[in-house]
N, C-alpha and C positions, 0 to 999 in steps of 0.2 A: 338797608339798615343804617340811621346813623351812627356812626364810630366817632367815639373821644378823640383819639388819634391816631396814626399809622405807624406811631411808635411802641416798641413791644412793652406786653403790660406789666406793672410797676409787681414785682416780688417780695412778698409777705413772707415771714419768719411762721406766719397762721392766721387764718381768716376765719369769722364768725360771722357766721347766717343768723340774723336777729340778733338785738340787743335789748333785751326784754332783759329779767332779775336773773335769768340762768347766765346769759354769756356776761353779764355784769360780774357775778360772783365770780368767774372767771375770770376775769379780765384784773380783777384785782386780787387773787391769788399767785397769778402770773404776774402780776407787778411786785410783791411782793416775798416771791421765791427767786434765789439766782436762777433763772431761767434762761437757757440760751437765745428764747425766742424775745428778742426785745420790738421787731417789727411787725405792730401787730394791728389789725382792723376788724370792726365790724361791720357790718350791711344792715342797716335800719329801713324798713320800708313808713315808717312816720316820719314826720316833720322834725319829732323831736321827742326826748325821752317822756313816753306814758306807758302808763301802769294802769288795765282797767279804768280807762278814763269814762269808761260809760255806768257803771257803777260805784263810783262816787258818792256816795247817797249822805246827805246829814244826818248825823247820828251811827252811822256804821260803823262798826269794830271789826278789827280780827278777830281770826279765831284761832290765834296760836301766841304763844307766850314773844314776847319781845325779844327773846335769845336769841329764836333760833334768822336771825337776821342773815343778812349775804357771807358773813364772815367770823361769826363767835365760837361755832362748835368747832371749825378748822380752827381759828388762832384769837382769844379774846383779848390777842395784841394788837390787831388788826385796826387797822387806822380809816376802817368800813363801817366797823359795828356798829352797831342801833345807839347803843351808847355814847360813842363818841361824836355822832351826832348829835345827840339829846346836848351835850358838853359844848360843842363846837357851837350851836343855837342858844348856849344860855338858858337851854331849860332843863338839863338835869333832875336840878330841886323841887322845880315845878311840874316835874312828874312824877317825880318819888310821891311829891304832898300830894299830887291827885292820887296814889292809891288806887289805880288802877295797873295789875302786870299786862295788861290786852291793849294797847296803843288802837288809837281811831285808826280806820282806814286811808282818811286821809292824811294823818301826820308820817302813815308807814309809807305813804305814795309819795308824799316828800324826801323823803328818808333815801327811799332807793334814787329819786330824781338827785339828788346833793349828794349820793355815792355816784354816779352817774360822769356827774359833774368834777369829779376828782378825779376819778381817773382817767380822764380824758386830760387832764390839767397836768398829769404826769405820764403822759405819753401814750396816751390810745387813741388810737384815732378810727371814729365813728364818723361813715357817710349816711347819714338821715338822709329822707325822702329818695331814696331808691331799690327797687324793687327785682331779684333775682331772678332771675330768667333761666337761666341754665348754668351749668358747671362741667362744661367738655376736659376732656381728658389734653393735659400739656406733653410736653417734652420732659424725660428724662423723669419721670415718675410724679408728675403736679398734676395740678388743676388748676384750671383757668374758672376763674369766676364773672358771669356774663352778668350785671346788672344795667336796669334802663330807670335815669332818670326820669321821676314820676313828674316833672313842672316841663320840662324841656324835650324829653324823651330818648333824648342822649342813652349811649350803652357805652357803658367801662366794662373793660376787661381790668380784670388783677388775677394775680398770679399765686400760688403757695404749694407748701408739699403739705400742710397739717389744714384740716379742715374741720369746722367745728357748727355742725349744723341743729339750732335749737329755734324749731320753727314755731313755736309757740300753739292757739293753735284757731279754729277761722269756723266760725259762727255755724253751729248746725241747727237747722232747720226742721220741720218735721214737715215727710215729703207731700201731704194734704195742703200745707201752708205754699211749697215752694213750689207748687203747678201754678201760683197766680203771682209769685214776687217775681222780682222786688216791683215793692207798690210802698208812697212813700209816706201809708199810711198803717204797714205795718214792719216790726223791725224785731232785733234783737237784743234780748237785755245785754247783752256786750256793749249796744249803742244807745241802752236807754236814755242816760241822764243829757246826751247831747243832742238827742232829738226829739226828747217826748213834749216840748215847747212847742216847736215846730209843728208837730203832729197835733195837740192841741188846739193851736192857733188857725190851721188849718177849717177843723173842727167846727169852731166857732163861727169862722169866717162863713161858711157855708150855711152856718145855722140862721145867721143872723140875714144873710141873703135870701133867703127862705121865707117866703110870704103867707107859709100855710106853718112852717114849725119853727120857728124863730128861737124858742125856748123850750124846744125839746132837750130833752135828759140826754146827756152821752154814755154810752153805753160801750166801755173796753173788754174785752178779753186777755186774761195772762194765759199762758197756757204753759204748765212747768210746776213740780212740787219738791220744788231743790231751795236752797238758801235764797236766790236771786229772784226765783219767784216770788218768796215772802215780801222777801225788802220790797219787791217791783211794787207789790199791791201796797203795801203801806205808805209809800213814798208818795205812788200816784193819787191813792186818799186824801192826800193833801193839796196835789198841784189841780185835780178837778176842780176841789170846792172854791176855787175862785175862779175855773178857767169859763164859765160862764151861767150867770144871773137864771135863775129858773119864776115861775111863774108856778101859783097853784096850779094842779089839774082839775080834772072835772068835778071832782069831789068836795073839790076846796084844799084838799091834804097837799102840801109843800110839795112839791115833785125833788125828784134826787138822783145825782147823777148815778149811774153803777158799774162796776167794777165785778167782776168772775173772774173767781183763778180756777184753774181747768185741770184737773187732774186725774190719772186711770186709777190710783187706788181709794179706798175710804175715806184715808185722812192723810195728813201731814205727820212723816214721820221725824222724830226726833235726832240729832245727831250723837253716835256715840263717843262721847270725849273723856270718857273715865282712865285714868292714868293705866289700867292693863292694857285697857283697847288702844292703847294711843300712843305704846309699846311699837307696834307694830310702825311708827317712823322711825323710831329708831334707826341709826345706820348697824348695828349690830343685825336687827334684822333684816337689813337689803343683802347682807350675805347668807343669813340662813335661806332667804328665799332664792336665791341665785343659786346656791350649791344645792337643792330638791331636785333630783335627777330626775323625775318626769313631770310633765307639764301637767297632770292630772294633780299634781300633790300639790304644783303650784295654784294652779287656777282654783283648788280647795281651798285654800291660806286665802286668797284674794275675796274669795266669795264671803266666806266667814267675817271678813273684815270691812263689806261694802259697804254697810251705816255709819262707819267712819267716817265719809265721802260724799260716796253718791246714793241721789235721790234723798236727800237729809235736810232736817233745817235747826239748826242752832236752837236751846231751847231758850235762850232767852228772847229770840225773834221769834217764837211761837205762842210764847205767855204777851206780847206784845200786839201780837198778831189775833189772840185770843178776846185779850182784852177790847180790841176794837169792836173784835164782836158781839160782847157781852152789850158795851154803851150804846149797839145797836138794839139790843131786846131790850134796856132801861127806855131810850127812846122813842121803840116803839109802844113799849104799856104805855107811856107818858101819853103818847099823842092819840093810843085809845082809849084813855080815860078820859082825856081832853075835849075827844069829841063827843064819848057818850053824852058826858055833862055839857056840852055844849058850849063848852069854854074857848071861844077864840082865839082871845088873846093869848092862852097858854100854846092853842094848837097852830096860832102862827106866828110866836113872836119872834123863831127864828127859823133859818133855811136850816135844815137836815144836811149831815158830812153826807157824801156819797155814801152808797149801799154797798159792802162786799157781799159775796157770795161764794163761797166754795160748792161750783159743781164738781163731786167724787163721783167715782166710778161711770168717768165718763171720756173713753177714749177717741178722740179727733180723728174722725175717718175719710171726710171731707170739710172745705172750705171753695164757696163760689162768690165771685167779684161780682156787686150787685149796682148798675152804675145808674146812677143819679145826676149825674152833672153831664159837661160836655165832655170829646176827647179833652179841647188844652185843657179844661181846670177840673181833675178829678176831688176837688177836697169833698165832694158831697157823695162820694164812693162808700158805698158800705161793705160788709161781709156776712154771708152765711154761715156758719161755723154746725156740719152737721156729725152730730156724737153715736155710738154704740151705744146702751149701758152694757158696764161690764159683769151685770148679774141678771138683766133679764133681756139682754141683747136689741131690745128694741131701738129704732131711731128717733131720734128728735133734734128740732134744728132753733138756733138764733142768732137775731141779727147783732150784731156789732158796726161802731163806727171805727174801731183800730182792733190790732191784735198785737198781743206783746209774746213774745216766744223767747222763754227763758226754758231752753231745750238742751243745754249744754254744746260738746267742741266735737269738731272732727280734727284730725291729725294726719293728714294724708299728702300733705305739699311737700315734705321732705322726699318722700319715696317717689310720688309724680317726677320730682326734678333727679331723683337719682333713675329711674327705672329711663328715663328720655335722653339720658347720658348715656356717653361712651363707657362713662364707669359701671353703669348698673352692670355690665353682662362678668365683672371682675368680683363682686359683691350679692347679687340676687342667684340664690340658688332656684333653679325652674326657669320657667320663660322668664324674661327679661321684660318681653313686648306686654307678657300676658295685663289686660288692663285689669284683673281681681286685685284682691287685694291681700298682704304680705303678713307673714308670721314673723316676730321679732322673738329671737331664740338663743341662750346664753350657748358659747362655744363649746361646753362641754359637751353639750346634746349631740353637735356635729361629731364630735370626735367616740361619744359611748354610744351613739344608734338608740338610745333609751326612750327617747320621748312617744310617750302614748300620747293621744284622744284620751279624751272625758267619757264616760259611757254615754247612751244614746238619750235615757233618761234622766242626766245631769243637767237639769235645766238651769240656764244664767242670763239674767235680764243685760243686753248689752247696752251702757250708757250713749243717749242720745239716738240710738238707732229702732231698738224694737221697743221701745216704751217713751214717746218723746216726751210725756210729761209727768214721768215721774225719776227720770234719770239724770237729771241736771246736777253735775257736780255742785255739792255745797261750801265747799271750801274754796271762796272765792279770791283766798291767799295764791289761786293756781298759779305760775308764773309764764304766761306766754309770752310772744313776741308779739303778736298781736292778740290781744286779748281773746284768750280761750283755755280750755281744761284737755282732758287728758283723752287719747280718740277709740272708739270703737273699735276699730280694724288694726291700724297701724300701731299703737299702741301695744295691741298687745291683749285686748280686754278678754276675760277668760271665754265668750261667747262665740270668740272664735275657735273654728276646726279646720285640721289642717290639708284634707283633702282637695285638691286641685289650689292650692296656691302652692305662693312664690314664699322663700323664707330669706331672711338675712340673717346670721349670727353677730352676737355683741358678746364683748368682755365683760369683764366683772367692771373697768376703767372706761367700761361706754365705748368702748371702739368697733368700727365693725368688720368683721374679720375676712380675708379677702378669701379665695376661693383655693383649694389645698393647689389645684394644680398649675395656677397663675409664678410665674418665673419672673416677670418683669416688674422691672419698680413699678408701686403704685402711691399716690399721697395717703397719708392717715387722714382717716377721716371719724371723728366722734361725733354721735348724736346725745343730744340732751329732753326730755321731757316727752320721750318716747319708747319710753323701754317701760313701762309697767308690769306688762309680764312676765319681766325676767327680774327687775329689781326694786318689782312690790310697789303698794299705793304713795306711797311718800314720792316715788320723782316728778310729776309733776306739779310738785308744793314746794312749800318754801322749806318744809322739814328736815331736811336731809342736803337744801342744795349747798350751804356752804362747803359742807363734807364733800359732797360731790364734784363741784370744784376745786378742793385739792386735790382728788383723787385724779384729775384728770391733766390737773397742772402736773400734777408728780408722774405720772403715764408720759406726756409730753416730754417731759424733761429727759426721758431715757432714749432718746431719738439720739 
């Protein structure tokens, strides 16, 4: 293994796992409270501060009011807030006059990069481009923090007693897709807007090599009916109809690229944003949900409140998304009037946008790599993509040249790196080794013995895992460290049961609580954007994290 050095590693007042908008908001609460902890880092596994860099899209908005920023509902003194950016930028005014409270996506992806940027300029210091490895157990109650630089492959150790792990969270798949990835002709909308160039270009390149289909139609798959799938298809509507020249078909009629967004229910459902339902971010309700003494009452509240979230899509990106397809039935009467009459000039004066399609009720049971080129150069690779229906069960299969899987997050590299530690056997109740996966449980439970199971016929669609495309969280505000939402398992999502796993308990201040019969020092250690279970749909959003962060600066500060 290379080693930094052979001198001992350099000790933190508190270290952060990720510097995504959770330990951000952190890091300047703690700047910003007398804080004992003045020595303080985080472990960035990018190059440099990004937010959702793969969703990006022109045109995209939040979907939450400009307040509730890294810093306004803790202190709208705060020298963080949304505002004082807007101030510090010289546009203020010229947001007010725009009249909109919902800021673009990407002025809010600025926002957090120039909060970023500040607090690093007043004493935080962030090591980008490396990648955590482990977290073994130190001397005298620490942890040592094992990262490997990702350019050089160098491992630093550092040192701290307070640990702050907010892993954000890492691209889930749906498991038909991920028997043939990675193929780098199919991806995840986390990395759509950096690669779908690429992937097109690809496309073409092979098209245009092609002696027998030169200008054949490209033909994608989205497979997701969340927020990100919406935008994915909208966006891509645009970057086809130029990514390559078509030719009439046989008929004479224009040929046209196409696009399927792939979904197991009907339709697209709507997101509930109405000021009751939306209630539930509230930080008044992350305590009513936290103090519910059984998990049964919890994971009720959760269910109740899922179209807030998951599997949802904004309804103005659904009248949008409508609208496309309305100007596809204008289109096509046009061009069947056009031919009846025999009008040319009408029926080909110009190439047709690409074609969307929403196949419903149509669950992704396989996917087979169908190869067309050589080993080196697969760009003339295609895909099978084979469906259930989900009302008359039958199969049916098509071809695609990419697949786009806007399938939502898993959340499970926190507890991987705690369960492989010396610490997990101080913190994981149950096996330690067991490789299942863990119940995230507020301390009370440990201490009343209260918590039930769900009954047997309390069914709940778990996001990202038993429903890949219709589970994708919609609130693309989520805040990971590496671009992701909120997980299945680790998290906490109500789908799980607690029979043969492992549990860890958390505070009400996110910390996780060591084991009653452990005597020796251990470091504090909080997590961030994995508690859903215990502290409701708001933490892995940006709703609540200001609040969250002082909650946990002010927990710290009692050390």
């Amino acid at each position: 293994m290379v080693s930094s050095s052979l001198l001992p590693p350099q000790v933190y007042d508190l270290i952060g796992l990720g510097f995504g908008p959770a330990n951000l908001a952190l890091s300047g609460a703690l700047l910003e409270c007398d804080s004992p902890h003045k020595n303080i880092c985080f472990i960035e596994m990018h190059d440099k501060f990004r937010w959702h860099p793969g969703m990006l899209l022109p045109g995209t908005r939040m979907q939450i009011s400009w307040l509730k920023d890294l810093a306004t509902l803790r202190d709208p003194r705060s020298p963080i807030t949304f505002l004082n950016y807007l101030h510090s930028q010289g546009r203020l005014i010229s947001f007010i006059n725009n009249g909109s409270p919902i800021p673009s996506r990407k002025e809010f992806g600025d926002y957090l990069a120039w909060a970023a940027s500040y607090v690093q300029s007043n004493g935080v210091s962030v090591f980008y481009g490396e990648q955590v490895i482990a977290i073994p157990k130190g001397p005298d109650g620490a942890v040592d923090v094992v990262s490997r630089n990702l350019k050089t492959g160098e491992h630093i150790t550092r040192r701290t007693k307070n640990l702050v792990i907010s892993p954000g969270g890492s691209p889930h798949m749906p498991s038909a897709v991920s028997a043939i990835s990675p193929h780098h002709k199919i991806t995840h909308s986390s990395t759509y807007s950096t690669c779908i160039h690429s992937i097109l270009s690809s496309i073409t390149s092979s098209r245009r090599a092609s002696t027998e289909h030169p200008y054949y139609p490209i033909k994608v798959a989205v497979v997701g009916s969340g927020q990100s799938a919406a935008e994915v298809v909208i966006d891509l509507r645009s970057k086809l109809q130029d990514a390559l020249p078509l030719l009439p078909n046989e008929h004479g009629n224009p040929a046209r690229h196409k696009i399927d967004l792939i979904i197991n229910r009907g339709s697209l459902k709507p997101s509930d944003d109405s000021p009751f339902s939306n209630e539930i971010f509230d930080p008044a309700s992350t305590d009513i949900l936290f103090n519910l003494r059984t998990k049964a009452a919890r994971e009720m509240v959760l269910r109740e409140f899922k179209a807030t979230n998951y599997g949802v899509v904004n309804s103005r990106t659904i009248d949008n998304l409508y609208e496309l397809l309305y100007e596809q039935q204008i289109d096509d009467s046009i061009a069947k009037r056009a031919e009846l009459n025999g009008d040319q000039e009408i029926h080909q004066q110009s190439v047709p946008p690409p074609r969307i399609t929403i196949r419903n009720y149509s669950p992704l049971v396989a996917v087979d790599l169908i190869r067309t080129s050589t080993s080196e150069n697969s760009d003339g690779d295609a895909f099978l993509l084979t469906f259930q229906s989900g009302l008359t069960k039958q199969l049916s299969q098509l071809k695609y040249d990419a697949v786009i899987c806007a399938t939502g997050y898993d959340r499970t590299s926190w507890f991987q790196l705690l369960r492989r530690s010396e610490l997990g056997k101080h913190f994981i109740h149950g096996d330690p080794s067991s490789s299942g996966p863990v119940h995230v449980l507020p301390d009370h439970a440990q201490e009343s013995g209260s918590e039930v199971s769900l009954p047997s016929d309390f069914d709940v669609e778990v996001p990202g895992m038993t429903d890949s495309s219709t589970s994708t969280p919609s609130s693309v505000d989520t805040p990971p460290t590496s671009p992701g939402s909120s997980s299945p398992i680790l998290g906490g999502h109500p789908g799980c049961r607690d029979v043969g796993r492992s549990k860890v308990y958390v505070t009400r201040t996110y910390q996780l609580v060591a084991k009653d019969a452990d005597m020796e020092p251990l470091p504090r250690v909080h997590i961030q954007g994995c508690t859903e279970s215990t502290h409701g749909l708001g933490d892995t959003l940006l709703s609540v994290m200001s609040v969250k962060a002082g909650e946990i600066a002010g927990d710290l500060m009692r050390a």
